[in-house]
C-alpha positions as CSV (number, residue, x, y, z in Angstrom):
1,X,-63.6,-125.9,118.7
2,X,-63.3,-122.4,118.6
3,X,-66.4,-120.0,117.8
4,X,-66.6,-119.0,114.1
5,X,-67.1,-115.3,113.7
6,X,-67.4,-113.7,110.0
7,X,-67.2,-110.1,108.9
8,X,-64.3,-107.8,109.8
9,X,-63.4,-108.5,112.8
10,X,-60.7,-111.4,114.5
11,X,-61.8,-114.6,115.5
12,X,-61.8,-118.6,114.2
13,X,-63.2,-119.0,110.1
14,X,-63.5,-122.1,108.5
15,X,-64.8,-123.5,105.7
16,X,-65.5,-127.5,104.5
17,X,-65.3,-128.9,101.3
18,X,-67.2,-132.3,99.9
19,X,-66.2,-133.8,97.0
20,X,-69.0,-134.1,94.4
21,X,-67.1,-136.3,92.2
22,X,-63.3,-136.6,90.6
23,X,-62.0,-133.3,90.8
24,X,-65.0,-131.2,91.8
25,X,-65.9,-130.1,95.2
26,X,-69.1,-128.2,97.4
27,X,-67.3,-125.6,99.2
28,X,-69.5,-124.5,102.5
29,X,-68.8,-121.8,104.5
30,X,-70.0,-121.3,108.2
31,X,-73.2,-119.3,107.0
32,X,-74.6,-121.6,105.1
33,X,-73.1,-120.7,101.6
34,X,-71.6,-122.8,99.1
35,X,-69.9,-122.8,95.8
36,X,-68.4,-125.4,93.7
37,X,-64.2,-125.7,92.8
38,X,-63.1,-127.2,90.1
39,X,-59.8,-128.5,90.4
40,X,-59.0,-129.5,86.9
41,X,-59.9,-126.3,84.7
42,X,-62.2,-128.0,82.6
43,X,-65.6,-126.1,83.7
44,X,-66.7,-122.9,84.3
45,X,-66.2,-123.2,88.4
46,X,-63.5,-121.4,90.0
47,X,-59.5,-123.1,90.3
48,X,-58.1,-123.0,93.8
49,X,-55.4,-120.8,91.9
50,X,-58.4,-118.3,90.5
51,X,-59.9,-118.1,94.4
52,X,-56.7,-117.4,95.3
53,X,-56.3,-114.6,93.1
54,X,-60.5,-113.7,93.9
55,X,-59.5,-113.6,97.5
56,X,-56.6,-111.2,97.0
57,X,-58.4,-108.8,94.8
58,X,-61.7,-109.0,96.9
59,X,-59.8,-108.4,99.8
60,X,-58.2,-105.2,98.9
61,X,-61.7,-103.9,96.8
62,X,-63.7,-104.5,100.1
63,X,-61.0,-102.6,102.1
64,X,-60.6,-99.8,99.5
65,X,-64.1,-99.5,98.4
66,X,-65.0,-99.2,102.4
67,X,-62.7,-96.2,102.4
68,X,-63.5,-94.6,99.2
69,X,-67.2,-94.8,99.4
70,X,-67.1,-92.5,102.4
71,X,-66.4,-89.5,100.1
72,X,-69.0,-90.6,97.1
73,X,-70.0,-93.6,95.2
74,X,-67.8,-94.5,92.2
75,X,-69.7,-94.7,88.7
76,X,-67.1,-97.7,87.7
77,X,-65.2,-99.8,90.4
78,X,-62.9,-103.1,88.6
79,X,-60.7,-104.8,90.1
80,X,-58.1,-107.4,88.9
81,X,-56.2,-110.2,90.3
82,X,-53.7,-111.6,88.2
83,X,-50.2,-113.9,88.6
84,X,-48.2,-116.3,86.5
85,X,-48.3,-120.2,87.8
86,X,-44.6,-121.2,87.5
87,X,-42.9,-124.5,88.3
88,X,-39.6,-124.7,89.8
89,X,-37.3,-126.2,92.4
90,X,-39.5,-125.6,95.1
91,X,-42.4,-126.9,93.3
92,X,-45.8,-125.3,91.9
93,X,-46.4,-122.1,92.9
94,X,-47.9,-118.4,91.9
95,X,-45.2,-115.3,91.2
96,X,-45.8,-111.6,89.9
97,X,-49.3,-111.4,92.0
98,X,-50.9,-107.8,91.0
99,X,-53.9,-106.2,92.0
100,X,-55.2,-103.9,89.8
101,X,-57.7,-101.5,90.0
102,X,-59.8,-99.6,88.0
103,X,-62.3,-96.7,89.5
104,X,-63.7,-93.3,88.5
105,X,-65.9,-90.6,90.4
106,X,-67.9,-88.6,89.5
107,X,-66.8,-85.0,88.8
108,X,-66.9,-82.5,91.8
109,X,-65.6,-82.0,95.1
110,X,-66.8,-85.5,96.9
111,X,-65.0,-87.2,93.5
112,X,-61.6,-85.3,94.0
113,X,-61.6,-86.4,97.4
114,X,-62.2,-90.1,96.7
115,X,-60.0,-89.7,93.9
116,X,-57.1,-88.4,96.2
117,X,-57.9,-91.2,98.7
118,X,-57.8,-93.7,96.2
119,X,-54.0,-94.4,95.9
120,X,-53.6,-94.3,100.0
121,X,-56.5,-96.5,100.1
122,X,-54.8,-99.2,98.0
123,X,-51.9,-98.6,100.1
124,X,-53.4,-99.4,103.1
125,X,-55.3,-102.4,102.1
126,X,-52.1,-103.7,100.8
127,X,-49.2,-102.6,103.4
128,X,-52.1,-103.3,106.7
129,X,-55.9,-104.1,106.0
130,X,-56.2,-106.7,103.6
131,X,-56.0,-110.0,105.9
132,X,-55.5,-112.2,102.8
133,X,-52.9,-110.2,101.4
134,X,-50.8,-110.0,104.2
135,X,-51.2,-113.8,105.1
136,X,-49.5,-114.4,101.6
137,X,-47.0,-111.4,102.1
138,X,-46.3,-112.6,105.6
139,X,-45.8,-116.7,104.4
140,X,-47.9,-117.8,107.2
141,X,-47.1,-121.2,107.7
142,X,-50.1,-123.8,106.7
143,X,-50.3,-127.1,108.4
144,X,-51.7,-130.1,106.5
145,X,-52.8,-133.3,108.4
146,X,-55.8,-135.8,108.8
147,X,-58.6,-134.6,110.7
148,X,-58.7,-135.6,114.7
149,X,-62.0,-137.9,115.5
């Protein structure tokens, strides 16, 4: 099995899932962490649809607020992830995905700088940076199957 590696740079990631019982899962990551999914909607946990839509937006925040934060801290930084579910021939899916952001600076020279950089920034999280974005812009191919013993 490959090595895993986190952070920024390239390398194997992985995560496992354990179901907790109908419709709820323990989500572990490599490091330890873990989160619960809810597949249904009924609770408060996340959908796989809304960590789709986490991963998109955190993506492109982390890559933009990286870039940004170089010139001065923001005094607000919201981002949104948002997309309409649809149903059609080619089965469930999510259309319209936006990322939205939200961010202000402080007045003065370091904010006018961050606030120029702030449009490229979301440009290049989008059209380069963001790996999660550009897996879904890309349509990397996902294959499903029962685990090897």
């Amino acid at each position: 099995m490959a090595e895993e590696t986190g952070g920024t740079g390239t390398g194997h990631r992985s995560i496992s899932m354990t179901r907790v019982e109908k419709g709820l899962y323990e989500v572990t990551n490599a490091r330890g962490g873990t989160m619960l999914l809810g597949g249904g909607g009924d609770s408060t946990d996340f959908t796989p649809v809304e960590l789709l839509l986490a991963a998109i937006a955190g993506c492109s925040a982390t890559d933009v607020d990286f870039i940004t934060t170089k010139r001065v801290q923001p005094t607000s930084f919201t981002v949104t992830g948002a997309g309409e579910k649809l149903r059609d021939d080619d089965g469930n899916r999510m259309g319209d995905l936006r990322v939205e952001f939200s961010v202000t600076y402080p007045e003065g020279a370091d904010g006018d700088r961050a606030r120029e950089m702030l449009p490229k920034a979301i440009a290049m999280s989008h059209d380069r940076l963001c790996t999660v974005t550009r897996t879904v812009v890309l349509g990397t191919p996902i294959v499903s199957g029962m685990a090897q013993d």
